[in-house]
Phi, psi and omega in degrees: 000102185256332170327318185210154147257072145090342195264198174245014180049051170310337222259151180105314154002277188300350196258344157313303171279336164288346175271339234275313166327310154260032186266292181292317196290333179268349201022057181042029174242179207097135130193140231273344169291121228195178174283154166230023172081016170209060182032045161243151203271160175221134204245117174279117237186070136357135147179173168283019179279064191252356166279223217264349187263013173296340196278331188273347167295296194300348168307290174337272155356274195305315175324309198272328163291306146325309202270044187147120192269021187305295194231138173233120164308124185247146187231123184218089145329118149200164162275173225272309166336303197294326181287330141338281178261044203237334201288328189272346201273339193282328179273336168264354164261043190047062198225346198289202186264168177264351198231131157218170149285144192210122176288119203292333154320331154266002178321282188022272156332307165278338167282311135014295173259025187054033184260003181233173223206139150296146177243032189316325185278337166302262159014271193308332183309327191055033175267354153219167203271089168311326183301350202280327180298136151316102191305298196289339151281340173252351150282331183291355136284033194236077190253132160049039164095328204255169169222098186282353198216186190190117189306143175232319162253158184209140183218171162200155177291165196192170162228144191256134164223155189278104199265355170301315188263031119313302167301308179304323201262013189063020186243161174239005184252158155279141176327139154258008184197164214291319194304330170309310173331297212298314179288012163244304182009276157345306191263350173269350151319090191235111151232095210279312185265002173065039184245033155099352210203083210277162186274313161289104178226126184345291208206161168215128199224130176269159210215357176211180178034032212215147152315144212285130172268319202276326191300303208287356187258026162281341176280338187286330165301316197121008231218171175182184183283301172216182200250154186317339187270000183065014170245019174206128148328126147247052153298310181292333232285101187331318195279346173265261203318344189262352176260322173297311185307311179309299181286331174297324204268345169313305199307291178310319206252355195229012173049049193268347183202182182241131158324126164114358192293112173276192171287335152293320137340265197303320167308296183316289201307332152272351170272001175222084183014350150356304197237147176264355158203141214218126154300134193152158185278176184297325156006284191295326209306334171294333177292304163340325208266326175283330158307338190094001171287132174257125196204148157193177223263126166230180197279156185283139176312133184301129149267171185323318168235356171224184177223028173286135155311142108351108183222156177207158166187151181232145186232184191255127175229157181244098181302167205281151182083354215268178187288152173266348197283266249287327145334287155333292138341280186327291165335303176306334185261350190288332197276344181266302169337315192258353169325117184316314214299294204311308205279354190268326186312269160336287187279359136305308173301314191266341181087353132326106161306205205226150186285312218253144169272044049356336183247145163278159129290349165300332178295343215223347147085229182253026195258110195289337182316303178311289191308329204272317177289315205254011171313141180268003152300323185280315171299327224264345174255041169209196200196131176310164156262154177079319207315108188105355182302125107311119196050041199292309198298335159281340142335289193314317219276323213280326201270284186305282205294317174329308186305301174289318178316317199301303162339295172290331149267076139054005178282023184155172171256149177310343191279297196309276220294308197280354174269322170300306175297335168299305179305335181291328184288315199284293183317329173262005154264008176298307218286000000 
């Protein structure tokens, strides 16, 4: 799984703020993408894919090189730490790539320390029909007015449900809404000796190191983390407090899922039958599939007032100093990358939905993922978390999850904890 390793992939953060500095002194310019002396240009093109769909990047690659001597593309793996902290200092001593990946939870950051160029002109370009992009991958690139990015991947959150232990328990559906959860809860529910800690559990939502579970279902409310424009706390926010209450007090009083729980945690306790619905992305479903759960895939349950998803997405940016030939370049490869045939290609093998609203499942062959993660009731209803965010991701790790485990362990009231976590929030979008 290379889109996320379940976390948010923090490590390297502090080399963001530390390179920035020598970032405005070098003004960014250099980069090691360059001619290779026989007028073909050659592009270096960084990135975090190194899970099970790098077989299907280097296709790609090679595809695109074939198909034209213009340009040749170099593809260089790493994991997203490394790349962290190998990307901002290689771009101020002019080395960097001419192409790289950027999970867009973390753009921010990187506009931030001045290491990436707007790519607006791309967009304005027609050289590909842009409207065709998955709106919320192509806003979660939109910081201030600029558009920095340009999709390479795109996921949303789902519920994966057990449909045996959906039968055993009478039902033949999954909750469409929260309130339904709480009335099946009960009957998805086993503490065969009563000792508070069940063999069995409704659902299991990770709570720390995990795609975010517990956040998104604060938008269902009216309610978030911070507000779209990235500039206001809502922790304290009434419509952020009436979705923590709900689910914290399922959690403390009705024991619906076990505390403490990362993303691999959570993945375990529903892939060995433990839990009867488990949030999560296209990623899992083959180990799912593979554990022997007869399960299948829905929409995330509706809240009092919305039914937005969870979306993530990582794009292509071109850092500041690179060429405009090299730009160009980026561009040409970023514009084939999004191509139908190539994105119907891509989201069969890896099981990722498509950056484009044109594929079908007829495009995708016999991988049912791609149409069911990108139905477009769900993208078109769903949302980055954070995207655009300054200092979103330290907010989440250092401010939020903290805050809700205490919540969750019983240290305090959600009202209490969540008032203190707003001034937190706030100072540091503050800074």
């Amino acid at each position: 799984m290379s889109f996320t390793t379940r976390g948010r992939r923090l490590a390297g953060v502090a080399v963001v703020a530390g390179v920035a500095a020598a970032l405005s002194l070098t003004g960014c310019s250099g980069s090691n993408a360059s001619g290779d002396g026989t007028g073909t240009i050659t592009l270096q093109f960084w990135n975090g894919l190194t899970g099970s769909d790098k077989t299907s990047v280097d296709e790609v690659v090679s595809g695109f090189n074939k198909s034209q001597d213009k340009i040749k593309v170099v593809s260089t793996a790493m994991p997203w730490d490394v790349l962290k902290q190998k990307l901002l200092s290689s771009i101020a001593s002019g080395n960097g790539p001419g192409v790289v990946s950027i999970d867009t939870a973390d753009m921010a950051q990187y506009v931030d320390a001045g290491a990436l160029q707007p790519v607006d002109d791309f967009y304005a370009s027609g050289q590909l029909d842009t409207d065709k992009l998955v709106k919320a991958a192509v806003n979660a690139n939109k910081l201030d007015g600029k558009t920095y990015g340009i999709p390479l991947n795109f996921f949303t959150e789902m519920m994966y449900w057990n449909k045996d232990m959906f039968a055993a328990a009478g039902y033949d559906h999954p909750p469409a809404t929260w309130a339904e959860f709480a009335e099946m809860a009960p009957k998805l529910t086993i503490d065969k000796d009563g000792d508070g800690t069940p063999e069995q559990y409704p659902i299991s939502l990770g709570d720390h190191d995990t795609v975010p579970m517990f956040q998104p279902l604060l938008w269902n409310t009216g309610g978030g983390i911070v507000s779209d424009d990235g500039k206001k706390a809502l922790l304290d926010d009434p419509k952020t407090l009436e979705a923590l209450n709900f689910w914290v007090d399922q959690v403390r009083k009705n024991k619906i899922t076990p505390v403490g729980m990362n993303g691999p945690d959570a993945d375990k306790l529903f892939q060995t039958g433990k839990a009867a619905i488990e949030l999560c992305g296209p990623w899992v479903a083959p180990a799912i599939k593979q554990a022997g759960i007869n399960f299948g895939v829905a929409r995330t349950f509706a809240g009092p007032k919305d039914q937005i998803s969870l979306a993530g997405s990582v794009s292509f940016t071109v850092p500041k100093g690179v060429s405009d030939e090299q730009k160009k370049a980026a561009y040409t490869f970023a514009t084939y990358w999004n191509g139908k045939k190539v994105q119907a290609k891509y989201s069969e093998e890896t099981g990722f939905p498509s950056t484009r609203t044109d594929i079908t499942s007829a495009d995708t062959g016999s991988n049912p993922y791609p149409a069911i993660f990108g139905d477009p009731k769900v993208t078109s209803a769903s949302k980055v978390f954070l995207a655009g965010v300054k200092n979103g991701s330290t907010i989440n790790t250092t401010v939020f999850v903290p805050a809700l485990q205490k919540a969750l362990n019983g240290e305090g009231t959600v009202d209490q904890l969540f008032k203190q976590a707003n001034k937190d929030a706030q100072a540091l979008l503050d800074k």
